[in-house]
C-alpha positions as CSV (number, residue, x, y, z in Angstrom):
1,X,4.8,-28.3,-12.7
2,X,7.0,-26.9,-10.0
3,X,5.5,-23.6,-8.1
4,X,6.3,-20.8,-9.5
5,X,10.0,-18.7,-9.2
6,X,9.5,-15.3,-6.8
7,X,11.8,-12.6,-7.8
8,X,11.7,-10.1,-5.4
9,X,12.4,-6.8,-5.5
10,X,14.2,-5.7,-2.6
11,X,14.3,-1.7,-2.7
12,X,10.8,-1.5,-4.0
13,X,9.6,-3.4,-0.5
14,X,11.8,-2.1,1.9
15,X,10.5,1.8,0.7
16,X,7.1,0.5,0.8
17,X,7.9,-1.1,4.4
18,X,9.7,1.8,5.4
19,X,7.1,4.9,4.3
20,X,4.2,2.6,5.8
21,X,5.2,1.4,9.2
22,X,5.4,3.9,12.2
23,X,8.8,3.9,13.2
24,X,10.1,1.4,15.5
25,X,13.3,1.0,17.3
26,X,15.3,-2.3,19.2
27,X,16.5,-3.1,22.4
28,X,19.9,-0.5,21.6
29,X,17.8,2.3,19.9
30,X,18.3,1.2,16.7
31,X,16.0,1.8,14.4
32,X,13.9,-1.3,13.0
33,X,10.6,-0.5,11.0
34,X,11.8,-1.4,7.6
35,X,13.7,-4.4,8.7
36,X,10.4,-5.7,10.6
37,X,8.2,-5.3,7.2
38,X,10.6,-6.7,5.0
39,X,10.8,-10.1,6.9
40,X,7.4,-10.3,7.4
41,X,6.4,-9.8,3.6
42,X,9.3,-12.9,3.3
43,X,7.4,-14.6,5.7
44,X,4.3,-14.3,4.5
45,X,5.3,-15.2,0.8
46,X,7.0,-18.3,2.0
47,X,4.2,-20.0,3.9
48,X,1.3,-18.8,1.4
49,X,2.6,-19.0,-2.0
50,X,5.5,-21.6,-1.2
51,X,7.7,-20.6,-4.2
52,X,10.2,-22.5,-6.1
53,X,12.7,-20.1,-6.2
54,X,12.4,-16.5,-4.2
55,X,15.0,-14.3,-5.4
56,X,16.3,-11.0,-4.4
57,X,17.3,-8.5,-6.7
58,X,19.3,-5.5,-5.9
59,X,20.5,-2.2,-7.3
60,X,24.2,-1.6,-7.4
61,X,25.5,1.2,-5.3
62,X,26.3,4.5,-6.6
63,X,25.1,5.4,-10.2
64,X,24.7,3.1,-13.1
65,X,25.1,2.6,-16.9
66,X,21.8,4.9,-17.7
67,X,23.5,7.9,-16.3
68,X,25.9,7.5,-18.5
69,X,23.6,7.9,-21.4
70,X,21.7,10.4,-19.5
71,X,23.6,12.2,-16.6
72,X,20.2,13.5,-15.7
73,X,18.9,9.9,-14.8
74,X,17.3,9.8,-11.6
75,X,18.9,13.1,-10.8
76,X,15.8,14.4,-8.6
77,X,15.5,11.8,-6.6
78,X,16.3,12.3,-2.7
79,X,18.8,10.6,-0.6
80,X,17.8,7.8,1.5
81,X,16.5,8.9,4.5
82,X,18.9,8.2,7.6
83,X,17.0,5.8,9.5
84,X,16.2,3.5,6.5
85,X,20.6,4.1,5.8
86,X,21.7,1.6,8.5
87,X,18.5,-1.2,8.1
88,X,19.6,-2.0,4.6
89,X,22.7,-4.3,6.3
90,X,19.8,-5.7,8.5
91,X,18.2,-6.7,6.0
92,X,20.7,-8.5,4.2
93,X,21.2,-10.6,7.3
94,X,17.5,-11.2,6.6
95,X,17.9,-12.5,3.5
96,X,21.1,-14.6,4.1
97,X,19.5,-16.2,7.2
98,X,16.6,-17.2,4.8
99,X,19.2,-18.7,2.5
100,X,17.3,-16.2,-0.3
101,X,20.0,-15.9,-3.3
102,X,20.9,-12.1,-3.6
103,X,21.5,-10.9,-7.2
104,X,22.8,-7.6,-8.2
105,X,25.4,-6.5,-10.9
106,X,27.7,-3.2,-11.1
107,X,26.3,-0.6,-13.1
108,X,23.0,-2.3,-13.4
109,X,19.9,-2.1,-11.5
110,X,17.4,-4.6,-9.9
111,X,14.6,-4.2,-12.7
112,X,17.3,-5.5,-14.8
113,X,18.1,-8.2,-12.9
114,X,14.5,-9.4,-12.5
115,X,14.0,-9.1,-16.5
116,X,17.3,-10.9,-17.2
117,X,15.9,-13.8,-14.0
118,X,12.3,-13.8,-15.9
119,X,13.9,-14.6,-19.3
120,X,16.0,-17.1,-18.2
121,X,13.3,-18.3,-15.9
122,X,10.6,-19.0,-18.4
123,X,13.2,-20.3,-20.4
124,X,13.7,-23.3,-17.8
125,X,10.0,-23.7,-17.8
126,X,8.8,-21.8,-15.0
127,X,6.3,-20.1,-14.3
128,X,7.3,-16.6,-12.7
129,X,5.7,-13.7,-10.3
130,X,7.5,-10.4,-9.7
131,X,7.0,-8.7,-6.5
132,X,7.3,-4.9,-7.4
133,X,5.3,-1.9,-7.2
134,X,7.6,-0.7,-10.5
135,X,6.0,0.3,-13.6
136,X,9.1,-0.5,-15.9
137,X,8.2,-4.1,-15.0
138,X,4.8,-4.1,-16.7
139,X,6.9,-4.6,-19.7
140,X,7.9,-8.1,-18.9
141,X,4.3,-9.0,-18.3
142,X,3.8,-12.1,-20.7
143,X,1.8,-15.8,-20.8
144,X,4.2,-17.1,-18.1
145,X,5.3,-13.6,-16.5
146,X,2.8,-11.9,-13.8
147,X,3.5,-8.9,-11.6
148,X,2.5,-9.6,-7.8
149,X,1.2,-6.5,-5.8
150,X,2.2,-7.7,-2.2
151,X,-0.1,-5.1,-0.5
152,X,-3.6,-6.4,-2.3
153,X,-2.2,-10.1,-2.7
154,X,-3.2,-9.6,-6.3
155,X,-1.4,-10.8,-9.8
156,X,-1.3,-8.8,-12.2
157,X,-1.1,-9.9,-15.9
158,X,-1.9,-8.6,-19.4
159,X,-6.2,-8.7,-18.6
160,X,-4.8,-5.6,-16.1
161,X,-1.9,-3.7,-18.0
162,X,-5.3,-3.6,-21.0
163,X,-7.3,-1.7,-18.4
164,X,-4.8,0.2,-16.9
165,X,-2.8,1.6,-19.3
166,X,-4.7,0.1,-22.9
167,X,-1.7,-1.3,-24.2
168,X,-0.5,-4.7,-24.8
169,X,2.7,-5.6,-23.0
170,X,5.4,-5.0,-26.2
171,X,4.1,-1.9,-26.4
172,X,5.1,-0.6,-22.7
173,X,8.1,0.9,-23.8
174,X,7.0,2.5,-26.3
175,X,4.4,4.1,-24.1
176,X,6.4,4.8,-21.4
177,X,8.9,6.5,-24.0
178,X,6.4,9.0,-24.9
179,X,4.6,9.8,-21.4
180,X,8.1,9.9,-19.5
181,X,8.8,8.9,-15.9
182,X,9.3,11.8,-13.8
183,X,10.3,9.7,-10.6
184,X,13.2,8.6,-12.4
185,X,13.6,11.8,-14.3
186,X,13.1,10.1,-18.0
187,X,11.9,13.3,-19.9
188,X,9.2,11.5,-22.2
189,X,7.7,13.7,-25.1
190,X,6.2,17.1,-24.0
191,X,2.3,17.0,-24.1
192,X,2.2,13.3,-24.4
193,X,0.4,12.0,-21.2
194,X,-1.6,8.9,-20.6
195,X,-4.5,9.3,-22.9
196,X,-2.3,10.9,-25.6
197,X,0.1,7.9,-25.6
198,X,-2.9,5.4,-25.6
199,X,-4.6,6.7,-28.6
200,X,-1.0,7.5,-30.8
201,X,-0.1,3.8,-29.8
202,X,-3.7,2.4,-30.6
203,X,-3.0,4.1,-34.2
204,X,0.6,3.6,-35.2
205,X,1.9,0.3,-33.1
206,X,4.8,1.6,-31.8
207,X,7.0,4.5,-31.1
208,X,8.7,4.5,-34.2
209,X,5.8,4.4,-36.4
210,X,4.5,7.8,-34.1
211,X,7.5,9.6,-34.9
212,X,7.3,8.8,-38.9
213,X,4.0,10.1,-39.1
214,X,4.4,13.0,-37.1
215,X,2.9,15.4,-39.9
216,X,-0.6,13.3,-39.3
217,X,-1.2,14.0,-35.9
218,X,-4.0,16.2,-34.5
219,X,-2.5,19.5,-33.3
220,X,0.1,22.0,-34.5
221,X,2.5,22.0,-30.8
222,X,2.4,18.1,-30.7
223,X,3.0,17.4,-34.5
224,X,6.1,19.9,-33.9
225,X,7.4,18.0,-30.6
226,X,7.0,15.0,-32.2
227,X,9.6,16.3,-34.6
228,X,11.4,18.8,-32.3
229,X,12.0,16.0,-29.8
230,X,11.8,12.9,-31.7
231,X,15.7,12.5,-30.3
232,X,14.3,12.7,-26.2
233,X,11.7,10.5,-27.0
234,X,14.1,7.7,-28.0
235,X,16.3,8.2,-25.1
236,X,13.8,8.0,-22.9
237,X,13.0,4.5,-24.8
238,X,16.5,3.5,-23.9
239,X,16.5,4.5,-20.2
240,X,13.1,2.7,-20.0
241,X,13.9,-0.6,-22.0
242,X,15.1,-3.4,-19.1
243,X,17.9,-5.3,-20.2
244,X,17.0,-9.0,-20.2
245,X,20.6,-10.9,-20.9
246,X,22.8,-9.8,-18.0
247,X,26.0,-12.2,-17.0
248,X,23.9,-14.0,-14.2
249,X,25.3,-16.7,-12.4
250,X,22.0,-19.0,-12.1
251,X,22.4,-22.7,-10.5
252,X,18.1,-23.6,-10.5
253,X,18.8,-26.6,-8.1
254,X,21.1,-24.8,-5.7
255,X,19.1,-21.9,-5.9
256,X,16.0,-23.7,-4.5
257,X,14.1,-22.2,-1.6
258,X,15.4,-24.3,1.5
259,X,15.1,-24.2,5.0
260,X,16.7,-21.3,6.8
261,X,19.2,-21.0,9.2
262,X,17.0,-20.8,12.7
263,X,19.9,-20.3,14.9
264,X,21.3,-17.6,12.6
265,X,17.6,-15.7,12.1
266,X,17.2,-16.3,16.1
267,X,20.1,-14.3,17.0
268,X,19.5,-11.3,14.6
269,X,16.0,-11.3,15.8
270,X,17.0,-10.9,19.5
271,X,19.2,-8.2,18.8
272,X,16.4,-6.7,17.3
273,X,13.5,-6.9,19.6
274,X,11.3,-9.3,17.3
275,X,10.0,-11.6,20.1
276,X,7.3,-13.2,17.6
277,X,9.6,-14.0,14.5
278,X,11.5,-17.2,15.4
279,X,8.0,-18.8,16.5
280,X,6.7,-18.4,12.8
281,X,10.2,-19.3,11.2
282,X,9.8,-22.8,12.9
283,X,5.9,-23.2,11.9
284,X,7.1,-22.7,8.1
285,X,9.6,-25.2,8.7
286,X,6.9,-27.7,10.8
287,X,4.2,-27.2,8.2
288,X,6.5,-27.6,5.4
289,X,5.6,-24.0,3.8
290,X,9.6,-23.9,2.4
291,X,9.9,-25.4,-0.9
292,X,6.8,-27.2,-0.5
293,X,4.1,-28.7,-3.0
294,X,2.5,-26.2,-5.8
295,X,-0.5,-25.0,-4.2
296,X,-3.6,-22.9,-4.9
297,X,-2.4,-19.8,-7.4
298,X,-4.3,-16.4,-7.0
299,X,-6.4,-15.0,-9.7
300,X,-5.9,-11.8,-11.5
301,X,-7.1,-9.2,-10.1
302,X,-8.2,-5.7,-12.5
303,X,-7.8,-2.8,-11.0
304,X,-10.6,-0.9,-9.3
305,X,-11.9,-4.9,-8.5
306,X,-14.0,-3.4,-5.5
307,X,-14.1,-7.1,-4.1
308,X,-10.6,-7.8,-4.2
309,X,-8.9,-10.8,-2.6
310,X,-6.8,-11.0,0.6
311,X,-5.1,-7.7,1.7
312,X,-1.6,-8.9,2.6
313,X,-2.4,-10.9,5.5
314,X,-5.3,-9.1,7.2
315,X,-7.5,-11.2,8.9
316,X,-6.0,-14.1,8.4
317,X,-7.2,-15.8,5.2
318,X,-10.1,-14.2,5.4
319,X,-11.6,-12.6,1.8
320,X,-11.2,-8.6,2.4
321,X,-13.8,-6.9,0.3
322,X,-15.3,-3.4,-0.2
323,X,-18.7,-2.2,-1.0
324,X,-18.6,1.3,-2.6
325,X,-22.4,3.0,-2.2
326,X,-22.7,5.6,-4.8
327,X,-26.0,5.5,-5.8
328,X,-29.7,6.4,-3.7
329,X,-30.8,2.8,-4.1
330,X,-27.8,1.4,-3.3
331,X,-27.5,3.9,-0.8
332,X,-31.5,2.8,0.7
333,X,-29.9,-1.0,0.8
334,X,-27.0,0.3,3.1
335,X,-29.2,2.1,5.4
336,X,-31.7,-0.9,6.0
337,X,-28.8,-3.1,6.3
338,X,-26.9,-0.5,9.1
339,X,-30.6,-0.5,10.5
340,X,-30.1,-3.6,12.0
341,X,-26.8,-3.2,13.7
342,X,-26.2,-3.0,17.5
343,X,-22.3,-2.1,17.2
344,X,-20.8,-0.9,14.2
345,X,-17.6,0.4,13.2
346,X,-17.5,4.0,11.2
347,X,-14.3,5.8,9.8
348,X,-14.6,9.3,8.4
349,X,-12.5,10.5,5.3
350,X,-11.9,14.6,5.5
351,X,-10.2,17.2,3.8
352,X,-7.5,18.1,6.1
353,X,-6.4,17.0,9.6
354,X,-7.6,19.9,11.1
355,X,-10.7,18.5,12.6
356,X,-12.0,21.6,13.8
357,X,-12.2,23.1,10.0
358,X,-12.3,19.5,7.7
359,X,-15.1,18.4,5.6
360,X,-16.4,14.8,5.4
361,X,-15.0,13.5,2.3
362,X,-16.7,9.6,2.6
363,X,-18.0,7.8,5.2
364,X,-16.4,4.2,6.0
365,X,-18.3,1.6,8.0
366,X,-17.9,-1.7,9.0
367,X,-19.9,-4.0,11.3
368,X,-18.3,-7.7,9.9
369,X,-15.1,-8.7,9.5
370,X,-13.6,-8.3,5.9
371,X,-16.4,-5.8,4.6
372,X,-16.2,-2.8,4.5
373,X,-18.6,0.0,3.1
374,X,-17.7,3.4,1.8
375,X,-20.4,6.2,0.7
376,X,-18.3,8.9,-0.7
377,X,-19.8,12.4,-0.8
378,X,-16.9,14.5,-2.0
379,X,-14.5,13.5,-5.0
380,X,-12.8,15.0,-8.3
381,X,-15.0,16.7,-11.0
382,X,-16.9,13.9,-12.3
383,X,-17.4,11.5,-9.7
384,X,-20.6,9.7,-9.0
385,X,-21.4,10.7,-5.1
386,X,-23.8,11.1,-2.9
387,X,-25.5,14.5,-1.6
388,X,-23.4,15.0,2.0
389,X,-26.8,16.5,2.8
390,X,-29.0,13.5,2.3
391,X,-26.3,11.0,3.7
392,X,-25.6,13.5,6.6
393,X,-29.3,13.7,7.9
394,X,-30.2,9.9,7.1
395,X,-27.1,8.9,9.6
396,X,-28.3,11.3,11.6
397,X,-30.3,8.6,13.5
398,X,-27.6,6.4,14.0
399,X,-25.0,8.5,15.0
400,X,-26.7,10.1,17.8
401,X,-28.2,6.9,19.1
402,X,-26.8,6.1,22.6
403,X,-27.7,2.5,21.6
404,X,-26.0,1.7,18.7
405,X,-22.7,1.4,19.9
406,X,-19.6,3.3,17.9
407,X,-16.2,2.0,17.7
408,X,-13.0,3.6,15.7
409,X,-9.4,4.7,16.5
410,X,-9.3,8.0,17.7
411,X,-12.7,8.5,17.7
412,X,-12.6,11.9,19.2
413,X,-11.5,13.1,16.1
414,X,-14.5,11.7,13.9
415,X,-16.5,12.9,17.0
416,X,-14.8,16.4,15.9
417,X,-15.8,16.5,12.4
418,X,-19.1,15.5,13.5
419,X,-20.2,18.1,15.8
420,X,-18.9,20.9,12.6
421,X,-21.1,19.0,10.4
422,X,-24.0,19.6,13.2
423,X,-24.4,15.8,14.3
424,X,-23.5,14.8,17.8
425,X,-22.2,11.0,18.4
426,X,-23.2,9.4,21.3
427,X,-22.7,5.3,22.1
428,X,-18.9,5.8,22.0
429,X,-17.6,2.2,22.3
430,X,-13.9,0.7,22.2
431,X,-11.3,3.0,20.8
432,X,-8.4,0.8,20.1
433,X,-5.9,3.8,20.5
434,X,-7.0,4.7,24.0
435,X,-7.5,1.1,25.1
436,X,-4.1,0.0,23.6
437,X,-2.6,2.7,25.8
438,X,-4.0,1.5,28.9
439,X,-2.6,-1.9,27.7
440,X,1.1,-0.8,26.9
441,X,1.6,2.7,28.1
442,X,5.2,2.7,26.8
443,X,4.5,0.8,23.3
444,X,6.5,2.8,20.5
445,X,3.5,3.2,18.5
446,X,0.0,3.4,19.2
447,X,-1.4,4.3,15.5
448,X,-3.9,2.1,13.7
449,X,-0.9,0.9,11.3
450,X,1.3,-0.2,14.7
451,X,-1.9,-1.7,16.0
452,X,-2.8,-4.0,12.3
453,X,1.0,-5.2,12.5
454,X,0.6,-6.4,16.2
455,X,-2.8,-8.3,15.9
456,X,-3.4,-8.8,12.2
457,X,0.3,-9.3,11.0
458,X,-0.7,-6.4,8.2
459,X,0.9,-3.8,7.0
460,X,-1.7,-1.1,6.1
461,X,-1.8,1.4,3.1
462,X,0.1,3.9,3.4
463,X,-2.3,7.4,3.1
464,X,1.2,9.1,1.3
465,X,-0.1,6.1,-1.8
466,X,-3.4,8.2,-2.1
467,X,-2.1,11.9,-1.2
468,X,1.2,12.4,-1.9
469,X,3.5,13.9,0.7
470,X,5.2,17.5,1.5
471,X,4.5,20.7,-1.0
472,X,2.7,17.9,-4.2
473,X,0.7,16.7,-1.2
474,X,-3.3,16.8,-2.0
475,X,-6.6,16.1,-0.6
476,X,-8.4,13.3,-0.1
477,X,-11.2,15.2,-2.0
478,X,-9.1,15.3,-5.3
479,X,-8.0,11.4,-5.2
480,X,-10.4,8.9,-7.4
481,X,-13.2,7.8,-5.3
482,X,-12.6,4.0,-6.3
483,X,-9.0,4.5,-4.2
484,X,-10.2,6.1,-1.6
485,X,-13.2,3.6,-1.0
486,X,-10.3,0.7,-0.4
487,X,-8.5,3.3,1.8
488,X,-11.0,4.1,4.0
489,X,-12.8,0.7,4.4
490,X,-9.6,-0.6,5.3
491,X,-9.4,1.7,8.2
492,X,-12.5,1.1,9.3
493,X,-12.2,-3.0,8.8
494,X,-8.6,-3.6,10.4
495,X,-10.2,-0.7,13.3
496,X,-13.3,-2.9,14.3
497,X,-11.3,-6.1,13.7
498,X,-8.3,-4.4,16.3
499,X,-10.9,-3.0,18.6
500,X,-12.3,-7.0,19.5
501,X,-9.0,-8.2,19.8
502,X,-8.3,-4.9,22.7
503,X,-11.2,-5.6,24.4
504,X,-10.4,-9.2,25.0
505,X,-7.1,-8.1,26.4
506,X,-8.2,-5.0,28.4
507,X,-10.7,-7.7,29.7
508,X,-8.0,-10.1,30.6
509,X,-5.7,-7.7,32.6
510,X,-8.4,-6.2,34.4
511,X,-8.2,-2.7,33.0
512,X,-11.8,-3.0,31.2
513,X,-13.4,-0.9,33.8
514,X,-11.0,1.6,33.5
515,X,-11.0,2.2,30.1
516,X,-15.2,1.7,29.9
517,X,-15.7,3.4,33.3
518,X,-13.0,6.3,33.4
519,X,-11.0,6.7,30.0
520,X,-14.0,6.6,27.7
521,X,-16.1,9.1,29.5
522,X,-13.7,11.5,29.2
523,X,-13.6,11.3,25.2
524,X,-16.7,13.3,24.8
525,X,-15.4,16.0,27.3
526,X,-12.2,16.5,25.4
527,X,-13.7,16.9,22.5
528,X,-16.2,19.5,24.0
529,X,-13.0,21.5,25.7
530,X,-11.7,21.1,22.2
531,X,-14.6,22.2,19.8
532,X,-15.8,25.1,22.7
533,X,-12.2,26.3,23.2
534,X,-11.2,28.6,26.4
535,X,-11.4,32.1,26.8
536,X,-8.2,34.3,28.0
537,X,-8.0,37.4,29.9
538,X,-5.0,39.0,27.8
539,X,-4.7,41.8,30.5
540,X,-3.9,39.6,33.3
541,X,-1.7,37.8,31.2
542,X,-0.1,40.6,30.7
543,X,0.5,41.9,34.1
C-alpha cells in the first residue's frame, strides 16, 4: 500500500504559525513569521512522513453558503490581522514552488474540501491523515481517516475522539449540534455543554432522538429548550455537518507529491531572508523524502498521554516526554533523582507576569534532553498537587546551592519569583536569552520560541493555547494541570537543550568570558535593584 494522502489545512496552520512565532521580518521589512512556519511544517511533513499525496485546502474569500442559512455564521470573528494580510500570497508561492495541489471552491470552505478529499480518498484506497487543529473534522474520523496534530506529531483516531469527547465519530455532529461552537458563532442548545451532550447522546443516539424525547429529560429549563429551541439546535447541525461531495477536480497520478521547483523556492526564499531553506529542499530531494517508500506510521496518541511522541521536530528525532510529579512518593523519587545532578535546567510556571507579585504555579525541570519534569503546586479546584510549602523548602537546598549549576531563559525573572517566595538562587549558569544577545545583538527576536526555531527547527506552544488572550485571558492557575505540565516542561526542555547549543557558540566566537565573566554577574544585581527598588526625593524632584 502506497503512503498515506496529507490533506492539509492551510488557514488552520498558517494561524497556528502566525499566533506562535515572534514576528519576523525580510531583507525589505516585510513581514515573514507565518510564511517561515508554514514552510517548515511542509518541510517537515515531507521528509518524515513522505506522503502520497499532500494537499492544500483553502477557504474561499468573502462569506460562504452557511451564511446564507445563518447570516450570523462566523459573524464574531475578527479580521485578519495586517501583518498575516500580505503573507497569505507568500504562502501560495510556497505551495506552488512545492508543486502541492491547491483546492478551494466558491462559497465553500476548506473543512469541506478536506471531507469531500477524504471520501474520495478512501474511496481510491487510501489511507488518509488530516492536518488540522479543527474540531468539525473529528467527524470524518473513521477506520482509514485519522486527524494529525502537527504540534505533538500525534494521530488522532476514534481510541481519542472516545476519550475526549465520549462519542463515537457519527455522532460528532450531533454533539456538536447541541454544545454549539462559539468561535464560529453556531448557537448550539442553551444549557447543553460537554457533559450534558455526552450523557443525552449516550441515551438517545442521536440528535433527533434527544429532541423526541424532550419530555424525559432531567430538569424543567432543559426539557423546555429542548422544545423551545429544537429549531436552533438543527441549524446548528446544518452549519456543523461538512459536505463530503463537492465538484472536485481530482487526477491521483498527477496529483502525486513530486519534486519541487528548487530554482523557483530559491528565489522566493532570497527575497525573504531564509538563508537555511534551500539547503533542506535539496536534502529532501537527495534522500529521496518526496514521494518516497511508505515508511514507519505514528501511533495514536490519547490525549493527556504524558509520554507523548515527538514534539514537531524538537530535538531531532529524539522521544520528547514529560513526567508529571503529583504525588509525595513520586515527589521523594524526583528529589533523589535531582539529588544527583550537577547542572540542571528549572522553569517556573506563575500567576501573572508581574514577577515581583506572581505565585509559583508548577515547577519545571529538566537535566536530559527530551524529559522533562513538572511538580505542580497550584491548579483548578480539584487537582491533585503538591503542598508549595513542602516542595518550596525541599528545593530549598538546591536552589541556593552555588554548586549545582542553574540554567533557563531569562532567568532573572525565576530568580524574581524566587526571592518573593523567600528562596535565593545562586549557581546562575547559561541563560540562552542573554548569551544569544551577545551572539547576535541585532537578531529580531531573542525569545525562547525565536531561539527553538533557530537551533531545534521547532515551533513551540503557543502560551495563548493554555491562557487565552486579551479581556477571556486566564491564569495559568485555572488551566488543567495535565496541560500545563506539557507546557512548562517544554520550556524547560527546548531551554536546557538551547542553552548547550549557545554555549558552544559563545565558546566559538570568543565571547564565553564575557557572558560567564561580565554579563552573568550582573544578573543577580539586576534583580536585586529590581526586587529592592530605589528611593526618590519627591521635593527635589520637584524644585
Amino acid at each position: 500500500m502506497s503512503n498515506p494522502v496529507y490533506i492539509l489545512d492551510v488557514f488552520s496552520l498558517v494561524f497556528q504559525v502566525f499566533h506562535g512565532l515572534p514576528p519576523m521580518t525580510g531583507p525589505a521589512g516585510q513581514p515573514t513569521n507565518a510564511v517561515y512556519g508554514f514552510t517548515r511544517d511542509v518541510i517537515n511533513l515531507l521528509r518524515d512522513h513522505q506522503p502520497s499525496h499532500l494537499f492544500c485546502a483553502m477557504d474561499s474569500p468573502g462569506k460562504g453558503i452557511r451564511n446564507d442559512w445563518y447570516p450570523e455564521y462566523k459573524a464574531n470573528r475578527d479580521e485578519m490581522p495586517a501583518d498575516l494580510v500580505p503573507q497569505i500570497g507568500l504562502i501560495e508561492e510556497v505551495m506552488a514552488g512545492f508543486g502541492l495541489p491547491v483546492l478551494k471552491l466558491e462559497g465553500w470552505e476548506a473543512d469541506d474540501i478536506f471531507a469531500t478529499l477524504a471520501r474520495r480518498a478512501v474511496e481510491a484506497g487510501h489511507e488518509v491523515r488530516i492536518v488540522t487543529s479543527d474540531k468539525d473534522a473529528r467527524q470524518l474520523i473513521g477506520p482509514s481517516v485519522q486527524l494529525y496534530h502537527i504540534r505533538k506529531n500525534t494521530l488522532q483516531g476514534e481510541a481519542f475522539l472516545s476519550e475526549a469527547w465520549g462519542v463515537r465519530p457519527d455522532q460528532v455532529i450531533d454533539f456538536q449540534s447541541l454544545v454549539g461552537d462559539s468561535v464560529d458563532n453556531v448557537p448550539g442548545m442553551p444549557l447543553v455543554g460537554p457533559k450534558k451532550a455526552r450523557t443525552l447522546l449516550e441515551q438517545y443516539g442521536t440528535l433527533d432522538e434527544v429532541l423526541a424525547h424532550a419530555d424525559e429529560v432531567n430538569g424543567k429549563k432543559l426539557k423546555e429548550n429542548l422544545v423551545t429551541f429544537a429549531d436552533q439546535a438543527l441549524l446548528s447541525r446544518r452549519l456543523v455537518t461538512l459536505y463530503n461531495d463537492l465538484p472536485l477536480d481530482l487526477d491521483w497520478d498527477a496529483q502525486k507529491v513530486g519534486p519541487p521547483d528548487t530554482e523557483r523556492l530559491d528565489t522566493l526564499f532570497a527575497e525573504l531572508g531564509f538563508r537555511s531553506f534551500p539547503a533542506e529542499v535539496r536534502t529532501l530531494l537527495d534522500g529521496g523524502n518526496v514521494g518516497g517508500q511508505p515508511g514507519e506510521e505514528e501511533a495514536e496518541t490519547k490525549p493527556g498521554d504524558r509520554d507523548a511522541g515527538l514534539q514537531g521536530q524538537l530535538f531531532g528525532q529524539t522521544d520528547r516526554r514529560w513526567t508529571l510529579v503529583d504525588t509525595p512518593g513520586q515527589f521523594e523519587t524526583f528529589l533523589e533523582e535531582l539529588g544527583t545532578q550537577s547542572r540542571i535546567c528549572f522553569d517556573l510556571e506563575t500567576t501573572g507576569l508581574d514577577e515581583l507579585t506572581a505565585d509559583i504555579v508548577g515547577w519545571a525541570f529538566c537535566w536530559e534532553p527530551g524529559h522533562g519534569w513538572y511538580l505542580p503546586v497550584r491548579g483548578p479546584e480539584g487537582s491533585k498537587l503538591l503542598d508549595p510549602d513542602t516542595v518550596r523548602d525541599a528545593l530549598r537546598p538546591v536552589i541556593e546551592n552555588p554548586e549545582i549549576e542553574k540554567t533557563n531563559q531569562n532567568i532573572k525573572y525565576d530568580m524574581l519569583v524566587l526571592r518573593r517566595a523567600g528562596l535565593e538562587l545562586a549557581g546562575i549558569g547559561v541563560d540562552p536569552m542573554i548569551g544569544h544577545f551577545l551572539l547576535d545583538a541585532g537578531a529580531r527576536s531573542h525569545s525562547l520560541a525565536a531561539l527553538s526555531e533557530k537551533y531545534l527547527n521547532h515551533t513551540m506552544i503557543p502560551i495563548s493555547d493554555l491562557i487565552g488572550k486579551g479581556k477571556n485571558q486566564k491564569s495559568m492557575a485555572e488551566i488543567d494541570v495535565e496541560q500545563v505540565a506539557e507546557y512548562a516542561s517544554e520550556d524547560a526542555d527546548v531551554s536546557w537543550q538551547v542553552a548547550a547549543m549557545v554555549t558552544e557558540e559563545l565558546e566559538r566566537d570568543n565571547l564565553w568570558d564575557l557572558y560567564w565573566e561580565l554579563e552573568r554577574p550582573l544578573i543577580p544585581i539586576l534583580a536585586e535593584m529590581e526586587f529592592t527598588g530605589i528611593r526618590l526625593d519627591s521635593d527635589e524632584l520637584g524644585r
